[in-house]
C-alpha positions in Angstrom: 0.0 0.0 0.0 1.7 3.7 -0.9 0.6 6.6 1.9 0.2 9.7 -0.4 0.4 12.9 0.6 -2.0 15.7 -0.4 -2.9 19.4 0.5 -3.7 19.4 3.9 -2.9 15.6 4.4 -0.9 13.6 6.6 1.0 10.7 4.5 1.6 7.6 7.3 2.7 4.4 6.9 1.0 1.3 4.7 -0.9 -1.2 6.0 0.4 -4.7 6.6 -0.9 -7.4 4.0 -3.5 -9.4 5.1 -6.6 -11.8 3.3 -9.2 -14.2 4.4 -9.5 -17.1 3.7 -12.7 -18.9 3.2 -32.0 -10.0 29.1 -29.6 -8.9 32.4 -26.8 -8.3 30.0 -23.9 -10.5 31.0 -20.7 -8.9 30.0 -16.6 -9.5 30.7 -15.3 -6.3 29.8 -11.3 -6.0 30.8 -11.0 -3.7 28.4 -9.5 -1.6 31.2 -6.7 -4.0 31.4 -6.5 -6.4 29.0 -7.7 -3.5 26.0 -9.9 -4.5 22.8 -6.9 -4.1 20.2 -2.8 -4.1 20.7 -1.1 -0.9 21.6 -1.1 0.6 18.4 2.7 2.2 17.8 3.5 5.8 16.7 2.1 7.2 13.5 5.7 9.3 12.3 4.7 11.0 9.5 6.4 9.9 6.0 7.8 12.4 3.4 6.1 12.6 0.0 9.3 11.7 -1.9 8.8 8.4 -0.1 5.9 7.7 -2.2 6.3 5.0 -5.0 5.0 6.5 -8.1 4.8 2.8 -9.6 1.6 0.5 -8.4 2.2 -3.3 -7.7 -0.8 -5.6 -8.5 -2.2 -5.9 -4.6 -1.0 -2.5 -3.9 -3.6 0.6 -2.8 -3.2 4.1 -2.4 -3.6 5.6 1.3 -4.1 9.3 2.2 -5.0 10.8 5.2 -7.5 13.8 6.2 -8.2 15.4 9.6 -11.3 16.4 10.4 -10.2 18.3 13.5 -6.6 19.7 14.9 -5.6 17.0 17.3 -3.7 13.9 16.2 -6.6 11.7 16.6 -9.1 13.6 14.5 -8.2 12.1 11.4 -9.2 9.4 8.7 -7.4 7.2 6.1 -8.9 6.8 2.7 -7.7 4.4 1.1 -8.2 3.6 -2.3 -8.0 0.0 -4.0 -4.9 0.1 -6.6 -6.7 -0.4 -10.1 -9.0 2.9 -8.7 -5.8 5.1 -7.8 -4.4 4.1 -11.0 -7.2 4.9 -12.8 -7.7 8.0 -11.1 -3.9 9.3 -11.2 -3.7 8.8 -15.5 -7.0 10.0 -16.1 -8.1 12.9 -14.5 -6.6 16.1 -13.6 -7.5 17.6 -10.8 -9.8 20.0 -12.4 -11.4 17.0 -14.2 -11.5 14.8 -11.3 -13.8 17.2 -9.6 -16.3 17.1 -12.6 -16.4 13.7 -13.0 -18.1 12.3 -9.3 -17.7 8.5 -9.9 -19.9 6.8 -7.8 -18.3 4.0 -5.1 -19.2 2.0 -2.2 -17.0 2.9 1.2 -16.7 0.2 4.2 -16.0 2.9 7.4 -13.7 1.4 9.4 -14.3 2.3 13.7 -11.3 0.9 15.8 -12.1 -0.9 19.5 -9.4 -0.2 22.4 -12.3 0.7 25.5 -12.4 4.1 23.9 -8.6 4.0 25.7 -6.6 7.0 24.2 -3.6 4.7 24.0 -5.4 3.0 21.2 -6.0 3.6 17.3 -6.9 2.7 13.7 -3.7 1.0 13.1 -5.3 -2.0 14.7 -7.8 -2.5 11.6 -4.7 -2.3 9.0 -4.8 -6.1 7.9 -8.6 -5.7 7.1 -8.5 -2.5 5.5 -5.7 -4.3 3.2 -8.1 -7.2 2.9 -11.2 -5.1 1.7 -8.9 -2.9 -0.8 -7.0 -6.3 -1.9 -10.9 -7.0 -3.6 -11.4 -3.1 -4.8 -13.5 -1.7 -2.2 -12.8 1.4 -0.9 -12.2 2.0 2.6 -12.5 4.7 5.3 -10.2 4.0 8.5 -12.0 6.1 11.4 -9.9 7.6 14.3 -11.0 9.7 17.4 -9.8 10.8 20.2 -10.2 8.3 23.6 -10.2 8.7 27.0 -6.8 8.6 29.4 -5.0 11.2 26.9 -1.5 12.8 28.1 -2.7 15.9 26.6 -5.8 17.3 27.5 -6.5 19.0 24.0 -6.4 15.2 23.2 -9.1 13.5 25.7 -12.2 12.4 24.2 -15.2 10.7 26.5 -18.5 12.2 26.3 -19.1 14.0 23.9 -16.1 14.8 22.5 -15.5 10.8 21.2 -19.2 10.7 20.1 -18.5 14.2 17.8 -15.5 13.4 16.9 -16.6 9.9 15.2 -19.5 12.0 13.4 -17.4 14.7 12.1 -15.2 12.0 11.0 -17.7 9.9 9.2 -19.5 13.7 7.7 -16.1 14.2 6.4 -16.2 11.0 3.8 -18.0 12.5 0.6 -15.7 15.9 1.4 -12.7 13.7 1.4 -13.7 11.3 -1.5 -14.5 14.5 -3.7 -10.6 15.4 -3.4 -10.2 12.4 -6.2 -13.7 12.7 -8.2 -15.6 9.8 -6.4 -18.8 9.9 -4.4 -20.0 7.9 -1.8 -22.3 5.4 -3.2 -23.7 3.0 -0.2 -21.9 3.5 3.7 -21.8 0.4 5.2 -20.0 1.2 8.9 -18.2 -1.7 10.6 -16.7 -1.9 14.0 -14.8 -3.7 16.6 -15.5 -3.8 20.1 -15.8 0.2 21.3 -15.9 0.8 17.6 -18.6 -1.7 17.5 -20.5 0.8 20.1 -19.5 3.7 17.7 -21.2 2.1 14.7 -24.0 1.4 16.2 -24.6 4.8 17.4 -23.3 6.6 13.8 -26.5 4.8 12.2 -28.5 5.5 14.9 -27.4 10.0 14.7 -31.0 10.4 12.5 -32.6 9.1 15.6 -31.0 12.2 17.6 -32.7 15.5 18.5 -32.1 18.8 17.3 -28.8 20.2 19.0 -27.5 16.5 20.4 -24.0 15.6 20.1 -23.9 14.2 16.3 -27.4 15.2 15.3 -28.4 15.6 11.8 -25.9 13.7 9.9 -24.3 14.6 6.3 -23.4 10.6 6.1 -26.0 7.9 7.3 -24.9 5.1 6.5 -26.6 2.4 4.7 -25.6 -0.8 6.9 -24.0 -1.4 10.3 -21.9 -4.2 11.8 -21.1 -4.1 15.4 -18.6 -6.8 16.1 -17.9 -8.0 19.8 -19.5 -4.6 20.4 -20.5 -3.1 23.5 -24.2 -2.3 22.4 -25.7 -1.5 25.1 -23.7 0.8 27.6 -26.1 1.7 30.3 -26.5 -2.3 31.0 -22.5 -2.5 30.5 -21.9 0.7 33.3 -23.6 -1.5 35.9 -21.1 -4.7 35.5 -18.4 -5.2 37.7 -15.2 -5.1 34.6 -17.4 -3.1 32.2 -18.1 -0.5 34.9 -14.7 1.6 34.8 -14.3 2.2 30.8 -18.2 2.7 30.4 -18.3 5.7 33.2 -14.7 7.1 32.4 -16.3 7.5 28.4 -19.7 8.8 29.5 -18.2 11.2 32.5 -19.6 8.9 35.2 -22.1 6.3 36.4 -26.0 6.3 35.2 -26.8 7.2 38.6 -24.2 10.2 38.7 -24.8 11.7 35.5 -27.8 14.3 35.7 -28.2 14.7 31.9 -29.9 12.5 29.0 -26.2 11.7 27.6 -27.0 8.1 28.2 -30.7 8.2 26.5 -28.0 10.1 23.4 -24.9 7.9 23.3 -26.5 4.0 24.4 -27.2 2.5 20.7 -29.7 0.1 22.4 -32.0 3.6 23.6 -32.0 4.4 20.0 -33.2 1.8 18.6 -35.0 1.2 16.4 -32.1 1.8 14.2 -33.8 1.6 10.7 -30.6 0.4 8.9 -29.7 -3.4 8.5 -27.6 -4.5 11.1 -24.9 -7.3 11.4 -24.4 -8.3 14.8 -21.5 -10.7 15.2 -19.3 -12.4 18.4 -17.3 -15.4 18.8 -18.5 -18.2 21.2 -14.9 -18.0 22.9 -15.2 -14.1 23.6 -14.1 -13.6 27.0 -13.8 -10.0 26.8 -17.5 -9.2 25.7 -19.6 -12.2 26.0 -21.7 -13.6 23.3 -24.9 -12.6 25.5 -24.4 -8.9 24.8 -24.5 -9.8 21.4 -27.4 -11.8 21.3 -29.0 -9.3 24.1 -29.0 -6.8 21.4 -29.6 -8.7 18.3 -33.2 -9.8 20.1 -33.9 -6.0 21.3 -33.6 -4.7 18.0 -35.6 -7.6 15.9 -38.3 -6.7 18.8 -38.1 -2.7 17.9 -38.2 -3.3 14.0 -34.7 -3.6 12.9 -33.0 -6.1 9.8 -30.6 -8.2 12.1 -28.7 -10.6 11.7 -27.2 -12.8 14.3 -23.5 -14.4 13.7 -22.6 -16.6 16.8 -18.6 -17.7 15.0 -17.4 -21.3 16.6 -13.9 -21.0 17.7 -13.1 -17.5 17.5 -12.9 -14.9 20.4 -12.9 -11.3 21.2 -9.4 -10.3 18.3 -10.5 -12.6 16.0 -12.1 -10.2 13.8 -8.8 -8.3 13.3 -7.4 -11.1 11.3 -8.7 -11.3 7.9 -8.3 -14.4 7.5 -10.9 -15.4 10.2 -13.9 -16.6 10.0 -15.3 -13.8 12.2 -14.6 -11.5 9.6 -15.3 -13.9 6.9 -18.7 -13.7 8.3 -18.3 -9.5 7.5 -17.6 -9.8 4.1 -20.0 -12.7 3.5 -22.8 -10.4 4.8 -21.4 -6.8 2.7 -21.2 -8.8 -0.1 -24.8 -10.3 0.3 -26.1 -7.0 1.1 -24.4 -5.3 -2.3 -21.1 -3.7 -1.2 -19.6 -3.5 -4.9 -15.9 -3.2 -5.7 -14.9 -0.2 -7.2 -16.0 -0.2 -10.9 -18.1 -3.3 -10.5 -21.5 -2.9 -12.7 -24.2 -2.1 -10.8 
């Protein structure tokens, strides 16, 4: 994968390769210990002369765009390679910004406990796996909670914003090459699998609430391992101190509605088609709180489906060649996320 540079940009480094192959809500959260994703290293930024002008077959092109000034508020696009290539000997700029090819974008929403120490790096090798079969992708980051900085701490609402700004930024950000966004299907992990679920539910929001009125709704949702319901979650012994250091504090010590905003299963009914996946060896988030939610959301109205994955537990759906996230693609593809340049 090249990292490009471009006005206003941050070029960072490639992805790894990667393909696949092939209700008391009960939860074990040690997400304040053991964490949702590995420590994700420094992202050192990388000159544009390091840039290969030349395109190998499985390659893709990778460009970064902040949405905000801190570190954290930013996004990778990344674009299959037969796309970029296309893109870089046959428009201009100028003619790139007429032409508004339409293409499907998979958002990508990183897990880590909404920990600050955490970040998109950790969906790399399924980015690489989407744009390896031409689909475009959109690597989410946001600020977390337990930052050095404070300019850099997220928890309520800065994380919730700065995931919608992210996500509004997409067709701004996909216009820089001449594309549009055709259908938004918005997968996460763990956290991210809580963020997902609450970027399709932003319609649902009143007037003024953190992330109300959306520029991007997406079209489909995938919460995997996610923590989908956090007010059940805030009340587990594990769960307890990542849910109240995100939302500020405990249901009872709150005095707002930020719960009623930011607790995907309050919003329901969604009104997108949902895919709710967890592995039966999950010891981090237990297969219940997927299930829990699956059979809330069937009961207000929503498209679920239910993925219980044999064998696989609470990382597997980092590794594309799982069958956690063979169970993703299987259910994009089946629900019409297109390469880029497949007929429609």
């Amino acid at each position: 994968m090249r990292a490009r540079q471009g006005a206003g940009c941050r070029a960072v480094p490639a992805a790894a390769n990667g393909r696949r192959r092939g209700a008391a809500l009960t939860l074990a959260l040690a997400l304040a210990t053991a964490g949702c994703t590995s420590p994700a290293p420094a992202d050192p930024q990388v000159p544009a002369s390091t840039s290969s002008s030349a395109t190998a077959p499985d390659d893709a092109a990778l460009t970064t765009f902040s949405y905000g000034p801190r570190p954290a508020q930013t996004a990778d696009l990344i674009l299959p390679a037969s796309l970029a290539t296309r893109i870089e000997e046959l428009r201009t700029p100028s003619e790139a910004e007429e032409t508004g090819e339409t293409v499907d974008v998979v958002v990508l929403v990183h897990g880590g406990g909404w920990g600050a120490e955490y970040d998109r790096s950790s969906e790399a090798a399924v980015a690489r796996d989407l744009t390896d079969d031409g689909i475009v992708v959109w690597n989410l980051d946001y600020r977390g909670v337990g930052a050095a900085d404070p300019a850099d701490e997220g928890g309520w609402p800065g994380t919730f914003e700065d995931v919608a700004a992210g996500l509004d930024l997409l067709p701004e950000a996909l216009g820089t090459v001449g594309l549009t966004p055709g259908r938004v299907a918005v997968v996460g992990h763990s956290a991210g699998g809580t963020m997902a679920l609450w970027l399709a539910a932003r319609h649902t929001l009143p007037d003024g609430a953190p992330g109300a009125s959306p520029l991007v709704r997406p079209d489909l949702v995938v919460t995997q391992a996610g923590v989908n319901d956090l007010t059940a979650a805030g009340t587990v012994h594990g769960s307890r101190g990542p849910v109240e250091a995100l939302m500020g504090g405990s249901t009872n010590e709150v005095t707002d509605d930020r719960y009623d905003l930011a607790d995907p299963t309050a919003r329901l009914p969604l009104g997108v088609p949902t895919l709710v996946t967890t592995g039966d060896l999950d010891a981090v988030v237990l297969p219940s709180v997927a299930t829990g939610y699956a059979e809330a959301a069937r009961a207000a109205g929503d498209d679920v489906t239910l993925a219980v994955i044999p064998g696989e537990d609470h990382l597997s759906p980092q590794n594309p060649r799982s069958d956690a996230w063979g169970a993703v693609r299987d259910w994009l593809a089946e629900r019409g996320i297109a390469s880029a340049g497949a007929a429609r």
